[in-house]
PAVOSE-818070 format. One line per 3 residues: their letters; for each residue y, x, z of N, C-alpha, C. Coordinates in nm, 2 decimals. Example, Ala and Ser with C-alpha at 12.3 -4.5 7.8 and 13.67 -1.06 7.14 Angstrom:
2
as	-0.57:1.32:0.78:-0.45:1.23:0.78:-0.33:1.32:0.78  -0.22:1.28:0.71:-0.11:1.37:0.71:0.00:1.29:0.79 $
This chain:
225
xxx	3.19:8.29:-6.11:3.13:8.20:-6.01:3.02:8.11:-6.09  2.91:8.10:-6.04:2.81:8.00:-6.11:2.81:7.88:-6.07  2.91:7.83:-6.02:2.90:7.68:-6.06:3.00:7.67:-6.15 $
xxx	3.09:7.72:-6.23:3.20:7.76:-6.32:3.11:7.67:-6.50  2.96:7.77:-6.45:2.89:7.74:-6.58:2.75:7.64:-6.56  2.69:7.63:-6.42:2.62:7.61:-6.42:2.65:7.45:-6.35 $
xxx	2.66:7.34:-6.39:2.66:7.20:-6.36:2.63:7.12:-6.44  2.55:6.98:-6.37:2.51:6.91:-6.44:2.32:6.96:-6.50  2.30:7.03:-6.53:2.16:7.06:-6.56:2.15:7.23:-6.50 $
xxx	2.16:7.28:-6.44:2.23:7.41:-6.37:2.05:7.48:-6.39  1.94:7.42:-6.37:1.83:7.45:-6.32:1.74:7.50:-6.48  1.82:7.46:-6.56:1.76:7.45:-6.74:1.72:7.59:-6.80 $
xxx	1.85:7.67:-6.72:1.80:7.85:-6.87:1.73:7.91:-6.76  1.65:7.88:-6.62:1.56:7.97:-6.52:1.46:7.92:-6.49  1.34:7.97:-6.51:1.22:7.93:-6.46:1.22:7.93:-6.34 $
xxx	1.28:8.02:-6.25:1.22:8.01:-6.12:1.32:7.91:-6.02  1.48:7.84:-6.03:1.53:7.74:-6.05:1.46:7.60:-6.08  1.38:7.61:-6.18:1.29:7.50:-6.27:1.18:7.50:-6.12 $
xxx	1.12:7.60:-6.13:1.00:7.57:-6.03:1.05:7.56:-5.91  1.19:7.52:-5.88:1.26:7.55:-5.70:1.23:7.42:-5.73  1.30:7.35:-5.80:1.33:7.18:-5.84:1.17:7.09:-5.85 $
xxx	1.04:7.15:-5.89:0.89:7.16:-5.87:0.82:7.15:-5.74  0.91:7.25:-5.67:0.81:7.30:-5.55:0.73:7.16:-5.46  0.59:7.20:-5.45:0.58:7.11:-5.40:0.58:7.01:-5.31 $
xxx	0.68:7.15:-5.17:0.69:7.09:-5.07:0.80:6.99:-5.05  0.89:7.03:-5.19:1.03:6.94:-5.22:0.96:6.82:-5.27  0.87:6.85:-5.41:0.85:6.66:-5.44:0.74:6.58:-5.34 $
xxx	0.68:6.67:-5.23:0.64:6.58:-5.12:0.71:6.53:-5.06  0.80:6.58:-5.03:0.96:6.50:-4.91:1.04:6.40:-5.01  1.03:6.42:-5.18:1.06:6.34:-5.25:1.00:6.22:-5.28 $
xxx	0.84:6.19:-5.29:0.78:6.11:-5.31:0.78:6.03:-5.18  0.81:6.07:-5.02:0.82:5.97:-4.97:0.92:5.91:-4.95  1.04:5.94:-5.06:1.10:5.86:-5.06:1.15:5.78:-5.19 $
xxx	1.10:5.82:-5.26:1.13:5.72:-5.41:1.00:5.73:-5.49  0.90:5.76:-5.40:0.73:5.72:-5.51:0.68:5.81:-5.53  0.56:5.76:-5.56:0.51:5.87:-5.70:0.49:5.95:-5.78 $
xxx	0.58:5.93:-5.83:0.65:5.95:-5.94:0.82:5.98:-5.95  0.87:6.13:-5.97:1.01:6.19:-5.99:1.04:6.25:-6.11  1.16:6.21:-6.16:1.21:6.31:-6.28:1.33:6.37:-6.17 $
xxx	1.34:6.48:-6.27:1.52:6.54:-6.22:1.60:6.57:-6.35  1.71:6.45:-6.32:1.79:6.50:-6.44:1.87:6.56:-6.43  1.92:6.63:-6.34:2.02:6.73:-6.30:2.04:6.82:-6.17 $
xxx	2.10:6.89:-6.18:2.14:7.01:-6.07:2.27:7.08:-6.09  2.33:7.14:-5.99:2.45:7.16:-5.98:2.48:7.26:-5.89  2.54:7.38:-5.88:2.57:7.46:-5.79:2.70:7.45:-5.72 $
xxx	2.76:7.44:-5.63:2.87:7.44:-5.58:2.89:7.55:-5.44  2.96:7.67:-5.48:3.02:7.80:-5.45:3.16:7.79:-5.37  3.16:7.85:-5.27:3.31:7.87:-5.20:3.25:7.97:-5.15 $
xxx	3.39:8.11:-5.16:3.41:8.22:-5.17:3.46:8.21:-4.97  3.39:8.35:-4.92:3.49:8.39:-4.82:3.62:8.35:-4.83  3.63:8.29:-4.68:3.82:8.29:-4.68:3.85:8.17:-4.81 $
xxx	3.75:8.08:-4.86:3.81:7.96:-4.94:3.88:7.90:-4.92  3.98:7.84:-4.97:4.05:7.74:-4.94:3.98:7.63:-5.00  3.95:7.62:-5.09:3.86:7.50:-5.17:3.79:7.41:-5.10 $
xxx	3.76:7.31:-5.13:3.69:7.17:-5.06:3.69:7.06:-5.12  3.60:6.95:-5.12:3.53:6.91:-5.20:3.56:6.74:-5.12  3.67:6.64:-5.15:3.71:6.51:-5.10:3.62:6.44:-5.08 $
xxx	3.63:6.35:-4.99:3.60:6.19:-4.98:3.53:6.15:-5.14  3.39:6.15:-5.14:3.35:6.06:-5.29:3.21:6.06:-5.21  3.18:5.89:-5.36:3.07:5.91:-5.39:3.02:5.94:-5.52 $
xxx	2.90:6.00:-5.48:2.85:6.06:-5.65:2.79:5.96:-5.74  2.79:5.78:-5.71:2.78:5.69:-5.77:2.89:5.67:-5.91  3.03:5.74:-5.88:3.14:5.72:-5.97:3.16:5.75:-6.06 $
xxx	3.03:5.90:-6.11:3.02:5.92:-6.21:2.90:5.95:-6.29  2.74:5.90:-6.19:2.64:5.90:-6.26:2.62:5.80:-6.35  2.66:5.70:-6.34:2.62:5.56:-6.45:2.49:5.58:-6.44 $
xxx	2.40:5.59:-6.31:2.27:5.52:-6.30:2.27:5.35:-6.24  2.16:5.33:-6.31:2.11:5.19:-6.32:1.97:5.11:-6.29  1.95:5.11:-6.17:2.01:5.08:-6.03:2.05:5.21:-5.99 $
xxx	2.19:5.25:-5.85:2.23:5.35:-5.84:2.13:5.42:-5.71  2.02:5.50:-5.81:1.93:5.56:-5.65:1.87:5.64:-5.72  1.98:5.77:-5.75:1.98:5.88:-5.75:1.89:5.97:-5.58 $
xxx	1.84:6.02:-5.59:1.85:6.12:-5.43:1.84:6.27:-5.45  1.94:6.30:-5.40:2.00:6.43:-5.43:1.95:6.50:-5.30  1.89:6.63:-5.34:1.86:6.73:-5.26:1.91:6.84:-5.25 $
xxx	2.02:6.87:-5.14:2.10:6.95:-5.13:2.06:7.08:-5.08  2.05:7.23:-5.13:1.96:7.32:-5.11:2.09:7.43:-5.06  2.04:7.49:-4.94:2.17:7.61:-4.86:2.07:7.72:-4.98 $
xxx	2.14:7.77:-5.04:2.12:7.89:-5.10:2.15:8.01:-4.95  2.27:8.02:-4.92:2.33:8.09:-4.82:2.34:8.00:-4.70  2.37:8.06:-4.57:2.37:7.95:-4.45:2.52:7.87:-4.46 $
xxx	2.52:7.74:-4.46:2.61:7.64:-4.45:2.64:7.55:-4.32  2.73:7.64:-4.24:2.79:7.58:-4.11:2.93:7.50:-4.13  2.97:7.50:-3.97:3.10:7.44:-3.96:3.20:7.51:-4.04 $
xxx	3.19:7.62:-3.96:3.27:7.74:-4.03:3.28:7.72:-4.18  3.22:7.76:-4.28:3.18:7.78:-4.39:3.19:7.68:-4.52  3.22:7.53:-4.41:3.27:7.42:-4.52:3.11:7.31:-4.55 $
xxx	3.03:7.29:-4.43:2.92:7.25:-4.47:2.93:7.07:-4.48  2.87:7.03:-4.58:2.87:6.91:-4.64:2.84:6.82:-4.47  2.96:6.71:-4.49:2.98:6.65:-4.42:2.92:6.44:-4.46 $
xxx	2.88:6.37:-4.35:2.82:6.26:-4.46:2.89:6.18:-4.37  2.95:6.03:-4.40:2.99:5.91:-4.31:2.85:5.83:-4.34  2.75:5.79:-4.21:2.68:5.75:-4.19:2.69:5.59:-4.22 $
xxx	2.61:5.50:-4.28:2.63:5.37:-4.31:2.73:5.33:-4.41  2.70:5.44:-4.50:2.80:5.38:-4.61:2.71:5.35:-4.76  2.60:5.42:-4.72:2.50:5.38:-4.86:2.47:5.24:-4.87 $
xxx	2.46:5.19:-4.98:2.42:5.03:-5.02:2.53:4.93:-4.95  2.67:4.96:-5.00:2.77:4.89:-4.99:2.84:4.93:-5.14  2.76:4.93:-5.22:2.87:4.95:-5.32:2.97:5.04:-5.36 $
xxx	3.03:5.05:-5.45:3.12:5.19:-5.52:3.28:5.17:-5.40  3.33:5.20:-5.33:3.44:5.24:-5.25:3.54:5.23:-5.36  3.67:5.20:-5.34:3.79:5.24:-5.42:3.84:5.43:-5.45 $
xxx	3.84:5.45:-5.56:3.82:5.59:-5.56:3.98:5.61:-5.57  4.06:5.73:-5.55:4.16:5.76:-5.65:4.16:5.89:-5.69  4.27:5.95:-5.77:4.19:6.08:-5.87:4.30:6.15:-5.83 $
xxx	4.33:6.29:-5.75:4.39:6.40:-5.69:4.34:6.52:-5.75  4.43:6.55:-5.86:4.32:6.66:-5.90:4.43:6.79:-5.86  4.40:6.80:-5.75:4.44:6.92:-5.67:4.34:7.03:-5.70 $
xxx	4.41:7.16:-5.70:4.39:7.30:-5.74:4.29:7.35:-5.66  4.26:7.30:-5.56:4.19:7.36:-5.43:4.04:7.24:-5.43  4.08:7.15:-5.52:3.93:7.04:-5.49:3.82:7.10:-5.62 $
xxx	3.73:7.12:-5.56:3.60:7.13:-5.66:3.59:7.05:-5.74  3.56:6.95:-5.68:3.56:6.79:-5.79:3.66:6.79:-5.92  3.59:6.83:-6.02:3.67:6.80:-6.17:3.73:6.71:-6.13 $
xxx	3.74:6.59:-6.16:3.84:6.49:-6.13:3.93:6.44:-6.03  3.89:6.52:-5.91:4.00:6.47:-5.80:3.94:6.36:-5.71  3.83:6.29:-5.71:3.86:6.15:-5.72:3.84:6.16:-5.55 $
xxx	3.88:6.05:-5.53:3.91:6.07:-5.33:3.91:5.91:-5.28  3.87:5.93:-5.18:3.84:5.79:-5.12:3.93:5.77:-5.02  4.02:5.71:-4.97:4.13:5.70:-4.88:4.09:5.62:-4.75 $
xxx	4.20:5.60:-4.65:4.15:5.55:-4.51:3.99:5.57:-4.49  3.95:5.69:-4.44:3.81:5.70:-4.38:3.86:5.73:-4.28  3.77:5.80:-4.11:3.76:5.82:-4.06:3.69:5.93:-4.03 $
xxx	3.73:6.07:-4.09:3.67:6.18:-4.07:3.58:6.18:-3.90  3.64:6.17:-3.85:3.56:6.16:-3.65:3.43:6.13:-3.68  3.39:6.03:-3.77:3.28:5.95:-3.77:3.19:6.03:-3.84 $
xxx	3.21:6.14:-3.94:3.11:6.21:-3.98:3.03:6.30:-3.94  2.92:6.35:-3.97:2.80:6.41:-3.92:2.78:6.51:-4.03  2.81:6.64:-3.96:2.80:6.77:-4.02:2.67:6.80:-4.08 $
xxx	2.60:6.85:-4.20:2.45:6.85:-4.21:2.46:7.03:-4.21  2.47:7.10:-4.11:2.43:7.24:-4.08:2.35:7.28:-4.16  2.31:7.35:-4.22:2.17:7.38:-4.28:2.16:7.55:-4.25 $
xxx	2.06:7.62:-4.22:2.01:7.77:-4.29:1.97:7.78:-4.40  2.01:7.90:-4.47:1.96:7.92:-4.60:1.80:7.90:-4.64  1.79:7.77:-4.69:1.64:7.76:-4.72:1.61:7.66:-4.67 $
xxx	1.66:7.60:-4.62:1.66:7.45:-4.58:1.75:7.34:-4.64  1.70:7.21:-4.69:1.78:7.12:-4.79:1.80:6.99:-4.64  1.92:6.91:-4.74:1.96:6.81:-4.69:1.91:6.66:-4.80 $
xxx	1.86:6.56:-4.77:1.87:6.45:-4.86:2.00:6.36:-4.85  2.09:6.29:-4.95:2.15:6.17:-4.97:2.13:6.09:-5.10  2.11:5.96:-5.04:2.11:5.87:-5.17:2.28:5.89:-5.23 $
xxx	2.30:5.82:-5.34:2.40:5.89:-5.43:2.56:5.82:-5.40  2.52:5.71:-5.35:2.59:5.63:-5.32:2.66:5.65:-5.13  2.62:5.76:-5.12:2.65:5.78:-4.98:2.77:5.83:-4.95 $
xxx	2.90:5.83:-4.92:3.03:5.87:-4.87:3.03:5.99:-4.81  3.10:6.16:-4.89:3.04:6.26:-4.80:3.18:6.34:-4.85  3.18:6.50:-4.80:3.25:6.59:-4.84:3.27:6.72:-4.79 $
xxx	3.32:6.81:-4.80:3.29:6.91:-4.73:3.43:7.02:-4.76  3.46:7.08:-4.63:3.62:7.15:-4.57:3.59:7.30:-4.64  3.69:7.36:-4.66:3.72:7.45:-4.66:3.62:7.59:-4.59 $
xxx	3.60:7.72:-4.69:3.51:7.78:-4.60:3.63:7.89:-4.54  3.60:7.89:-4.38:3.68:7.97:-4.33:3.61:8.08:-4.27  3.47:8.11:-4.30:3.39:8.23:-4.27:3.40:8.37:-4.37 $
xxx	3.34:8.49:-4.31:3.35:8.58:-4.42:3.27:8.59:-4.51  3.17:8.49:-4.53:3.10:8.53:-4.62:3.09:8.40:-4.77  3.03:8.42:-4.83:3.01:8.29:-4.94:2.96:8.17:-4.89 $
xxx	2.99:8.07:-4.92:2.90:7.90:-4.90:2.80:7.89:-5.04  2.67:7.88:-5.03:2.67:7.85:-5.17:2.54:7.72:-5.17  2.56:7.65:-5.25:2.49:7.52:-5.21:2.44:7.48:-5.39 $
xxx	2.32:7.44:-5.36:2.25:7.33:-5.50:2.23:7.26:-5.52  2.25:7.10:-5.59:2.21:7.01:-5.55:2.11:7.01:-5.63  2.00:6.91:-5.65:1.90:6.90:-5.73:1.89:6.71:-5.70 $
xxx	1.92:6.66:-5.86:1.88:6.53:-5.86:1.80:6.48:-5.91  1.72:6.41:-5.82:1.57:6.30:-5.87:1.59:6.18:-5.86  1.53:6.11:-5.97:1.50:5.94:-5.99:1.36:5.94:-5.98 $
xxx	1.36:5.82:-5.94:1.22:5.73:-5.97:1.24:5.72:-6.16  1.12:5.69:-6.22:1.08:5.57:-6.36:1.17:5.42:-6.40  1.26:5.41:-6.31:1.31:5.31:-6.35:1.45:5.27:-6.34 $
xxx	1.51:5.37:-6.29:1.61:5.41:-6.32:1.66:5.47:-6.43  1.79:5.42:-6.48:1.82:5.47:-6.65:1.95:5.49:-6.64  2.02:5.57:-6.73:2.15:5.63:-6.78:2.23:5.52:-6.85 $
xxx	2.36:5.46:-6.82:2.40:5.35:-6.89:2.51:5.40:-6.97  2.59:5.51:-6.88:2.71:5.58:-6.99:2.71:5.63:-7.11  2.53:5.70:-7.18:2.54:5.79:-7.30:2.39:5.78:-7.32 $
xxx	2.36:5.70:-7.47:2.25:5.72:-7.45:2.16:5.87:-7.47  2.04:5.87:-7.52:1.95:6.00:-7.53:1.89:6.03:-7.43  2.00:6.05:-7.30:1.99:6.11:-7.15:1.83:6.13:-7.14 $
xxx	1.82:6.27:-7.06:1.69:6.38:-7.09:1.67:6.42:-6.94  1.56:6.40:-6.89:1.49:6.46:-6.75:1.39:6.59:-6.74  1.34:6.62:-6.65:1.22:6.67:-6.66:1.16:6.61:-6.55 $
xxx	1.02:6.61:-6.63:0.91:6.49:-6.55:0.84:6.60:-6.46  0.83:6.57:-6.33:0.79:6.67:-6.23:0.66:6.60:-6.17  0.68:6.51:-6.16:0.52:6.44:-6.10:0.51:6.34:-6.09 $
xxx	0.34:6.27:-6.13:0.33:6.13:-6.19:0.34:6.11:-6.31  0.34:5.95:-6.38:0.37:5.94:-6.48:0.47:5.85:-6.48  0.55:5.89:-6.61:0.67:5.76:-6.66:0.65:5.65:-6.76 $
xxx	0.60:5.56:-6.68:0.58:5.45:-6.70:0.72:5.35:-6.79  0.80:5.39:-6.80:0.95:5.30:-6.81:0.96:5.38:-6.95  0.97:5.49:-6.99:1.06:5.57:-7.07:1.21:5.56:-7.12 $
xxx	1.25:5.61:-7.02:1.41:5.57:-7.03:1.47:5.66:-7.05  1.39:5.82:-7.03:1.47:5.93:-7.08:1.36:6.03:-7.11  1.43:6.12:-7.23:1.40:6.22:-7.32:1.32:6.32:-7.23 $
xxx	1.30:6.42:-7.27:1.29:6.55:-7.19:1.32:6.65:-7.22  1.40:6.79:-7.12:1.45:6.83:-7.16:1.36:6.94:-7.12  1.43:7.03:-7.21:1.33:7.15:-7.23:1.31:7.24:-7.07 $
xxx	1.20:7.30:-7.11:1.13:7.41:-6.98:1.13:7.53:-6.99  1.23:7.64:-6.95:1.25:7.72:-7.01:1.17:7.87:-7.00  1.11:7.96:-7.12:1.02:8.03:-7.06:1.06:8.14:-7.04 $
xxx	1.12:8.18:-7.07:1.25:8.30:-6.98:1.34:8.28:-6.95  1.39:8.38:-6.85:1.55:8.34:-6.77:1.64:8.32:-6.92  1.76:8.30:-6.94:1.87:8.26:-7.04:1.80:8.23:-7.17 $
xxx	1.69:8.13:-7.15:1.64:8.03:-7.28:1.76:8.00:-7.35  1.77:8.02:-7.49:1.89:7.98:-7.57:1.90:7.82:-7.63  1.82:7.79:-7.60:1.79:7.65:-7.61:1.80:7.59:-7.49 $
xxx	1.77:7.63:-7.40:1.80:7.59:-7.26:1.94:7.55:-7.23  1.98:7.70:-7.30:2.13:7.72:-7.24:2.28:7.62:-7.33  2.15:7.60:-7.45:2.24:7.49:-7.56:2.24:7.34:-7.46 $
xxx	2.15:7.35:-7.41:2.09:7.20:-7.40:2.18:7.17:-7.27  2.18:7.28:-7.17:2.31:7.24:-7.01:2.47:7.23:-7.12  2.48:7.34:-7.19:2.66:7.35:-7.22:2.66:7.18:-7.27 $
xxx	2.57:7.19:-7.35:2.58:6.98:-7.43:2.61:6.93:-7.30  2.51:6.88:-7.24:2.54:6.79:-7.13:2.68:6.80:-7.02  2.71:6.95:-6.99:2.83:6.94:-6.92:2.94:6.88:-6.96 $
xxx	2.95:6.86:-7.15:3.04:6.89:-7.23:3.07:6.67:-7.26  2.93:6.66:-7.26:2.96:6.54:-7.21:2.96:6.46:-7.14  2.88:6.55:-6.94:2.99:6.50:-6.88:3.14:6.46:-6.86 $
xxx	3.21:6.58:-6.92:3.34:6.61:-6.89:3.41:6.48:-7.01  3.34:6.42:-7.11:3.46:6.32:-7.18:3.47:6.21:-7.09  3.29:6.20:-7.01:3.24:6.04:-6.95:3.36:5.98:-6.87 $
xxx	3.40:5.89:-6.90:3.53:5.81:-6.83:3.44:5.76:-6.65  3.58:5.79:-6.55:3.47:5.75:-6.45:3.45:5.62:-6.35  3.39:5.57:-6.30:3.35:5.44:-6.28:3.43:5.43:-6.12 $
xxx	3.54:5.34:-6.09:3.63:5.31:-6.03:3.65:5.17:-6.02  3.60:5.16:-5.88:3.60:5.00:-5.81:3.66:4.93:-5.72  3.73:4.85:-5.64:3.77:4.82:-5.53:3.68:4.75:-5.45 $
């Protein structure tokens, strides 16, 4: 499965990945919403197999970016079509710009989420399915309350996220932290850049995601009431 290996910088050993995260009908829907000017410091694939049982809890993705201010916007891309059926990302509306939620950490065999981490007493009723066809993305700021059910269709779910900052947003968990500058200029310099790869499985590319996943996985994660 390729989200197994590909998380956190997922978009780094493929050019044509690299240019999905470019395109520039994506940084035009991006720029009207955070400027200018975008880096993307990461991407992520997330896969559920026919007949999954897997699914992906109550979180926000604030718990474990350690961005500073938290306004990440994540562009969520259907690789494959993502319905009801199929386990499609679910969002509670009106929950961005209230802060980190109390998390707790369920690391059940069936949750995607490395860590488990789960938000308790919501109100599933209140959520709004984001349907998509293959080829069509969804936006959330990072801080937004979301999750997504089990796929109970016959075929694969397969979803990408792709994350962009503005210039002035910075990494507080680890320093070095490395973007790629997609349009505009960075005016702030708060992060490195990370390489562009010029064939599919760049070995440098491919050094540069395993680093980063490797320390995502020590990052302790950010847990608030």
């Amino acid at each position: 499965e390729i989200q197994r290996r590909f998380k956190i910088k997922a978009q780094l050993p493929f050019p044509w990945l690299c240019d999905l995260t470019a395109h520039p009908r994506m940084l035009d829907a991006v720029e009207d919403i955070i400027g200018p000017t975008s880096l993307c410091w990461g991407s992520s694939f997330f896969q559920k197999n026919a007949h999954d049982p897997r699914f992906v809890s109550w979180h926000q993705d604030s718990t474990y970016y350690g961005l500073e201010p938290p306004e990440t916007l994540t562009a969520w891309i259907a690789i494959s079509d993502s319905t009801l059926e199929s386990g499609c990302v679910r969002f509670l509306p009106g929950t961005h710009g209230k802060g980190i939620f109390r998390h707790e950490e369920y690391k059940a065999a069936d949750n995607l989420l490395t860590r488990g981490q789960t938000i308790l007493g919501l109100d599933p009723a209140k959520a709004v399915p984001m349907v998509l066809r293959a080829g069509q993305f969804s936006f959330h700021e990072e801080d937004t309350v979301h999750a997504s059910d089990p796929n109970n269709s016959g075929d694969r779910r397969i979803g990408l996220s792709i994350h962009y900052v503005a210039p002035h947003v910075h990494e507080t968990k680890y320093p070095g932290a490395r973007a790629m500058l997609l349009r505009g200029k960075d005016t702030e310099g708060h992060w490195g850049r990370d390489p562009w790869p010029k064939t599919d499985w760049a070995p440098e590319c491919l050094a540069a995601l395993d680093k980063a996943w490797a320390l995502y996985q020590s990052l302790p994660e950010t847990v608030t009431a």
